[in-house]
C-alpha positions as CSV (number, residue, x, y, z in Angstrom):
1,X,0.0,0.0,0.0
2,X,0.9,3.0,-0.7
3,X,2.3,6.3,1.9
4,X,-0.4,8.0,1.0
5,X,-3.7,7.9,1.0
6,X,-4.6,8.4,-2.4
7,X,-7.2,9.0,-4.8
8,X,-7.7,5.9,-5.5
9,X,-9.5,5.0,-2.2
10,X,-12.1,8.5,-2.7
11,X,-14.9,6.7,-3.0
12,X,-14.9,4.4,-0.1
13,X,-17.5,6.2,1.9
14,X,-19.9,5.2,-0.8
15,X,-18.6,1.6,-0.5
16,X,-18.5,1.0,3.1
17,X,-21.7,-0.5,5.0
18,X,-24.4,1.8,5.8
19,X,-27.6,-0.3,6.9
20,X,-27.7,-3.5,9.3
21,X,-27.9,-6.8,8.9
22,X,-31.1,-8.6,7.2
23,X,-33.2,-9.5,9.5
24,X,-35.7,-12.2,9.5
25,X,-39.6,-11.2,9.4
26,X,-40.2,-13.2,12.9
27,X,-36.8,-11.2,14.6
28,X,-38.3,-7.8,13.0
29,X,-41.8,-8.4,14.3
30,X,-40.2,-9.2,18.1
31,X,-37.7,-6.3,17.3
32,X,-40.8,-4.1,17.0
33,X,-42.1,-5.5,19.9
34,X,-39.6,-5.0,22.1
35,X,-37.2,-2.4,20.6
36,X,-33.8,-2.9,20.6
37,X,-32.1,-1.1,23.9
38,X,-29.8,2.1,23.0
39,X,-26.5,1.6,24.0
40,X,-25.1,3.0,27.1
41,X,-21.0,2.7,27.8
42,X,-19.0,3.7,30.9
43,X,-19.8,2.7,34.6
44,X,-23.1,3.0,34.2
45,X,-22.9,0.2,31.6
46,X,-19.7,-2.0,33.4
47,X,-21.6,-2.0,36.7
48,X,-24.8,-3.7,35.9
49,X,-26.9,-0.6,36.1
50,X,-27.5,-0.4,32.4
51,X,-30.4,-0.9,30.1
52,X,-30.1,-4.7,29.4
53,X,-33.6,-6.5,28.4
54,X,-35.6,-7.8,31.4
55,X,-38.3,-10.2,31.6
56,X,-39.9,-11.7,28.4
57,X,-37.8,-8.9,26.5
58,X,-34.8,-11.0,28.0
59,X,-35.7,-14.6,26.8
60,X,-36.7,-13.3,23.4
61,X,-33.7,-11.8,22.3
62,X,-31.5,-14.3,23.3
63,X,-33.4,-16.5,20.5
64,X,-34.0,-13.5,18.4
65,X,-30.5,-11.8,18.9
66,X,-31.1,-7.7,18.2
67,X,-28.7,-5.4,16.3
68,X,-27.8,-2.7,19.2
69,X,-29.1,0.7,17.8
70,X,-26.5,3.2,16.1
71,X,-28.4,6.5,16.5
72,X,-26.3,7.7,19.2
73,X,-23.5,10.6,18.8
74,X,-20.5,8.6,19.4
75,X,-21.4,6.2,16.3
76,X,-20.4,6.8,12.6
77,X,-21.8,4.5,9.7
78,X,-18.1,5.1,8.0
79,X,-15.3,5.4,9.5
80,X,-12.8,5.0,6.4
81,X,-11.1,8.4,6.7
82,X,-9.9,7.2,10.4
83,X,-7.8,5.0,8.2
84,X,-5.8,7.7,6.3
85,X,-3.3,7.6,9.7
86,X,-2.4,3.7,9.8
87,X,-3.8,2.2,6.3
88,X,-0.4,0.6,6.0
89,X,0.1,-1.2,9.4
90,X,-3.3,-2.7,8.5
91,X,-2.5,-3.3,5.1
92,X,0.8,-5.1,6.3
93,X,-1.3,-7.2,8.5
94,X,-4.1,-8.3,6.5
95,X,-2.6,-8.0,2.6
96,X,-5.5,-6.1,1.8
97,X,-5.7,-2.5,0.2
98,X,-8.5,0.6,-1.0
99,X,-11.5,-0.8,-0.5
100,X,-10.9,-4.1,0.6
101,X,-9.1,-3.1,3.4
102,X,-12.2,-0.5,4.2
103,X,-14.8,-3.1,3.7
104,X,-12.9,-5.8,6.0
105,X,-12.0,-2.8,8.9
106,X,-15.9,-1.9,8.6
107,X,-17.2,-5.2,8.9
108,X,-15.0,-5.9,12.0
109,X,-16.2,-2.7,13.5
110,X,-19.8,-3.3,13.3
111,X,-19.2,-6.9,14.5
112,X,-17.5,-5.2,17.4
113,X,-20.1,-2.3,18.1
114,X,-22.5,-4.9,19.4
115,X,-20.5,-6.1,21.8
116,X,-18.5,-3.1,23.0
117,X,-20.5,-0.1,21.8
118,X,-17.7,2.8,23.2
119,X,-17.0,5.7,20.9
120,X,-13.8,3.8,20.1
121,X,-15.2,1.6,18.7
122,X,-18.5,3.6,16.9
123,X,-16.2,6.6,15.9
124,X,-12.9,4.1,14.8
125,X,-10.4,5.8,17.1
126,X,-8.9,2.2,17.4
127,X,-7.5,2.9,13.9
128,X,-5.8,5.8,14.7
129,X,-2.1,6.0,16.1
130,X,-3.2,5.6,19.8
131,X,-0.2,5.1,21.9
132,X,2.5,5.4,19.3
133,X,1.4,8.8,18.4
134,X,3.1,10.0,22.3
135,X,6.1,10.8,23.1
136,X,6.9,8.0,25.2
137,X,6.1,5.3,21.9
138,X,9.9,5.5,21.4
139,X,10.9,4.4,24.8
140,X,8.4,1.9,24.7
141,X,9.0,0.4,21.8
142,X,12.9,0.5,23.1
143,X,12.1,-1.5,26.4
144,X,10.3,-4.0,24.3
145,X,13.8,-4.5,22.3
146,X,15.5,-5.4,25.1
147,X,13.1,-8.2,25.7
148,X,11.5,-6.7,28.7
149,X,7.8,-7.7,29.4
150,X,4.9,-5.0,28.4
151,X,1.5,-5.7,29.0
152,X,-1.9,-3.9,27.2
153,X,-4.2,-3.7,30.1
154,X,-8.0,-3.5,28.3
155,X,-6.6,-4.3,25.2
156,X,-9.5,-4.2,23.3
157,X,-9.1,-5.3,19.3
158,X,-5.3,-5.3,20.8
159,X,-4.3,-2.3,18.1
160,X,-1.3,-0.8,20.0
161,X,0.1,-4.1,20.6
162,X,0.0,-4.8,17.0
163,X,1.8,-1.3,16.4
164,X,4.6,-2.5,18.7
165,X,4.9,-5.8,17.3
166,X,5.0,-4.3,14.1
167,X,8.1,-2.3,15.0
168,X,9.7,-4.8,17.3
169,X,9.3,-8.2,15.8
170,X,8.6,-11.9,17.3
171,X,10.8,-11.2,19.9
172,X,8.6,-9.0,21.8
173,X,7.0,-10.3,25.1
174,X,3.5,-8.9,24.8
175,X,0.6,-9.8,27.1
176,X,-3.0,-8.5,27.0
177,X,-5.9,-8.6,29.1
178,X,-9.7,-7.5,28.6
179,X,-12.6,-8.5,30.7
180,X,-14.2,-9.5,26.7
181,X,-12.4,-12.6,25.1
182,X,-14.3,-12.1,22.4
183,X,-13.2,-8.6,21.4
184,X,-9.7,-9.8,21.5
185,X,-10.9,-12.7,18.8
186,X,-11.8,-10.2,16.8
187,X,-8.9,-8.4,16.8
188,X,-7.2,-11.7,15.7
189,X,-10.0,-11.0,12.7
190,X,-9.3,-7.7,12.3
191,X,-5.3,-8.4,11.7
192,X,-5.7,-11.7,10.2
193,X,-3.2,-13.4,12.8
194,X,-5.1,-15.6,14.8
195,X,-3.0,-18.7,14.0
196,X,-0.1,-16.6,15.5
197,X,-1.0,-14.1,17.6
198,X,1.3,-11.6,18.9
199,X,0.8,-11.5,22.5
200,X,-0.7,-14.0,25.1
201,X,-4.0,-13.3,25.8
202,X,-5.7,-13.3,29.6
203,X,-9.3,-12.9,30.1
204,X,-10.1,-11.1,33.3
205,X,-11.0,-8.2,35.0
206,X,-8.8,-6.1,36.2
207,X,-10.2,-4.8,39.2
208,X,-9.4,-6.2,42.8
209,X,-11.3,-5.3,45.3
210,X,-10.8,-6.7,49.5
211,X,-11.4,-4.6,52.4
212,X,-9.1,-1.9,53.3
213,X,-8.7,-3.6,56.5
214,X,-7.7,-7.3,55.0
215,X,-4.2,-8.4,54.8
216,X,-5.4,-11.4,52.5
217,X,-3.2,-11.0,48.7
218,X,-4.0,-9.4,45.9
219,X,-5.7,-10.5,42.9
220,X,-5.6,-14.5,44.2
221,X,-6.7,-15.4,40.8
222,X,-5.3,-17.7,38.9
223,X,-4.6,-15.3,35.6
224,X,-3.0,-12.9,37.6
225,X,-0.3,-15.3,39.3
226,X,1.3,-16.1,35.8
227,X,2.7,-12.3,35.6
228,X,2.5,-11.4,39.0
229,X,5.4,-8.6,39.8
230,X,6.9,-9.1,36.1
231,X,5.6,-6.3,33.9
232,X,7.8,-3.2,33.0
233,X,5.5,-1.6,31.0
234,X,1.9,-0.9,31.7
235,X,-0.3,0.3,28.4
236,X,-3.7,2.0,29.1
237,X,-5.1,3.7,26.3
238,X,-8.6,5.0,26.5
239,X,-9.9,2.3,29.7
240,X,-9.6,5.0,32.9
241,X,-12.7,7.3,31.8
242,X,-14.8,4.7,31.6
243,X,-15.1,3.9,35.5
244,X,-15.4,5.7,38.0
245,X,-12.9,6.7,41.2
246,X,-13.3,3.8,43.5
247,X,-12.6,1.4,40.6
248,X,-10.0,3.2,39.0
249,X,-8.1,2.6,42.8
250,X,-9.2,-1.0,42.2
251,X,-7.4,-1.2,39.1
252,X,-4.5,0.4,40.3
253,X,-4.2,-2.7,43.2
254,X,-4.2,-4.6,39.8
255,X,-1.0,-2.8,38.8
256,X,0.4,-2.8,42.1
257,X,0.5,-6.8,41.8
258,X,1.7,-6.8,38.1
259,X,4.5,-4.2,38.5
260,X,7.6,-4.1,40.4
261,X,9.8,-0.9,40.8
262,X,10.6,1.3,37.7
263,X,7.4,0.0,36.4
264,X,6.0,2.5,33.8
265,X,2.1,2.4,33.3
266,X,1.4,4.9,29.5
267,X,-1.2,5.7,28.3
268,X,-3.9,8.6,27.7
269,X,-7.6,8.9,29.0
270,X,-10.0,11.6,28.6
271,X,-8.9,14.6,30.8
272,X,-11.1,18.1,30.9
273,X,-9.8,21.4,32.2
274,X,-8.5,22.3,35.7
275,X,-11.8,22.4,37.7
276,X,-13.9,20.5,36.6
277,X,-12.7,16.9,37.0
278,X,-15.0,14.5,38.8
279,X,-17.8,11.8,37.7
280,X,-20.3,12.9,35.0
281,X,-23.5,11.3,33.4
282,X,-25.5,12.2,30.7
283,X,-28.7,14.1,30.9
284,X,-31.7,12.2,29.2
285,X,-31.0,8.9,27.6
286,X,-28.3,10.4,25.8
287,X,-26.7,6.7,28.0
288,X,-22.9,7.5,28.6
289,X,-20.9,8.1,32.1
290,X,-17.4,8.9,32.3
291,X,-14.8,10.0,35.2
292,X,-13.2,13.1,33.8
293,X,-9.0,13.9,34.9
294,X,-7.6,16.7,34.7
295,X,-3.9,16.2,35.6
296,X,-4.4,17.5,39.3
297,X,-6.7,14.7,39.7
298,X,-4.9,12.4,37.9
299,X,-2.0,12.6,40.3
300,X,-4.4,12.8,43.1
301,X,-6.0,9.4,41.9
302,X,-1.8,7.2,42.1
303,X,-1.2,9.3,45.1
304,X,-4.4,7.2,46.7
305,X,-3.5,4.5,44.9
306,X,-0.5,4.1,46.4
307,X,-1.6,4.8,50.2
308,X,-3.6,2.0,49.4
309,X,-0.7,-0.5,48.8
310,X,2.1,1.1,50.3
311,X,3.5,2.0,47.1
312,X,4.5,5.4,45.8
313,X,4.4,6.9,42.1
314,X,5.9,9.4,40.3
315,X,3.3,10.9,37.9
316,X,3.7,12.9,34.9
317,X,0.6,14.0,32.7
318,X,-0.1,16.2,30.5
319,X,-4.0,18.3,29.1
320,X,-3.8,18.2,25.4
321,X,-6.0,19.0,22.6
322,X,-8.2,16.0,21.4
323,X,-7.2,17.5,17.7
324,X,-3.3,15.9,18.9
325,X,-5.1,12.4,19.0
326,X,-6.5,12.6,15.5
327,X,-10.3,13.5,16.4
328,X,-11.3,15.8,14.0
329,X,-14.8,17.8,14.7
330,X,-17.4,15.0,14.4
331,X,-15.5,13.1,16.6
332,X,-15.6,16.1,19.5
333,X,-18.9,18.0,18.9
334,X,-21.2,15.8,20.8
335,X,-19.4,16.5,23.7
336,X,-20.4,19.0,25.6
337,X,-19.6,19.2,29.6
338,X,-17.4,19.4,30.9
339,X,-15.1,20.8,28.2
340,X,-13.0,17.7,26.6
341,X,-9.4,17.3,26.6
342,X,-7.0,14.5,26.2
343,X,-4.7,13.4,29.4
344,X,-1.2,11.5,28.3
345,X,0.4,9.8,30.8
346,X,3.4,8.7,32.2
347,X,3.3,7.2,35.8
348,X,6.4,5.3,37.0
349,X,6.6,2.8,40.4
350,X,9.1,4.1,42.7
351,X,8.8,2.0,45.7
């Protein structure tokens, strides 16, 4: 594929899928029925409080499975010009180019919507640089040379791992970890390497919780013994906003276990502007929640963290302009309060 996105690929947002799925007359008449809920993401959604199907609503979809609605803000029907940024590490993955590429990346996407229906995923910022477009990408991408361990906590459809391995080769000692196996399998779609996939995958989530009190371990399970106290790198791209304080801490006891000193967690998360940080919901049934940084906070958030587990951090963050991330207008408009900024992070264990 080509540098540059060229001319040749113009017409792909007349190519790319704008309808859903046929759907049978019976699953249309229950669909009427019983509409389809909107989707909701952030704590809201993670904790159980959402809008899932109850009662008879409940038993019929699971025989009569519904296409999750698109008519929210943080969805686009295309997301092709997303691609203009990494067409080529796709491309490299999946031998596929123009509109090939588009349709494959599209299809993926909508598979992926109605399981994880975050603006990551609705808008496409999983196809844009992420992680490697920070300034730490360089020494990450260094650490993993010297065969050191980094792990992609949320992973996702696992894109920055993909990145690294791109730039790092076999040798790289990736690990990733999602609470959703299945949006890791379709990452493994998505970059056509399933039969050799570029990190070892753990399904879990990532938040311990035990009384402040208890001196039992940490994170007892199973998954989290295999790379207990062995990670040097920490990636978090984009997974912090979407829960709120208390399990942000509990994610950070997650870390605590995985790191050891001169551990470095990266990553961004969305940040607003000095003042206004703290938990927000939606008005309505707009149906998204979100724990807004701003880098006060942030450091506020590791410096609890680490009373916690008798730990300390040194914390660097930065407010930036969501333009820096790739969003271009669409991607920003719908948000409103508080006023939207991105927070890149650099957060290294000390003791």
């Amino acid at each position: 594929m080509s540098a540059e996105w060229n001319d040749n690929t113009r017409a792909i947002d007349d190519t790319t899928p704008k309808s859903q799925p046929h759907l049978s007359y019976l699953t249309r008449i229950v669909h009427k029925l019983y509409p389809p809920p909107r989707p909701l993401y952030g704590p809201c959604s993670l904790s159980g409080t959402g809008n899932e199907p109850k009662g008879i609503a409940s038993l019929l979809y699971k025989a009569f499975p519904p296409n999750l609605q698109t008519d929210v803000p943080w969805y686009s029907p295309s997301i092709a010009t997303k691609l203009k940024a990494s067409g080529q590490l796709y491309s490299s993955y999946t031998g596929l180019e123009g509109t090939d590429l588009v349709r494959h990346v599209q299809t993926i996407r909508d598979r992926a919507w109605a399981i994880a229906p975050y603006p990551c995923i609705g808008r496409g910022w999983f196809l844009l640089p992420g992680l490697s477009g920070l300034k730490i990408w360089a020494e990450v991408v260094e650490t993993a040379k010297e065969g050191k361990t980094v792990l992609d906590l949320g992973c996702g459809l696992g894109q920055d791992l993909r990145r690294l391995r791109a730039e790092v080769g076999a040798a790289a000692k990736l690990y990733a970890i999602d609470a959703r196996k299945e949006m890791w399998e379709l990452g493994c779609e998505l970059f056509c390497d399933g039969k050799e996939p570029v990190a070892k995958f753990l399904c879990a989530d990532a938040r311990i919780r035990h009384p402040d009190n208890s001196n039992a371990s940490l994170g007892d399970g199973g998954w989290l013994n295999e790379i207990r106290g062995s990670i040097d790198v920490v990636i978090m791209s984009q997974v912090l906003d979407l829960f709120f304080w208390s399990e942000q801490i509990a994610i950070g006891r997650t870390i605590v276990e995985l790191s050891n000193v001169g551990t470095k967690v990266v990553g961004c998360t969305f940040g607003t502007v000095q003042g206004s940080a703290g938990e927000h919901k939606s008005e309505g049934d707009l149906g998204f929640s979100r724990m807004y940084h701003d880098d006060r906070s942030f450091g506020t958030l590791w410096l609890d963290i680490g009373k916690a587990t008798a730990t300390t951090w040194k914390v660097e963050a930065e407010l930036v302009e969501l333009e820096e991330w790739g969003f271009d207008e669409d991607d920003i408009a719908w948000m409103t309060e508080p006023i939207p900024r991105g927070l890149n992070f650099v957060v290294i264990r000390e003791s």
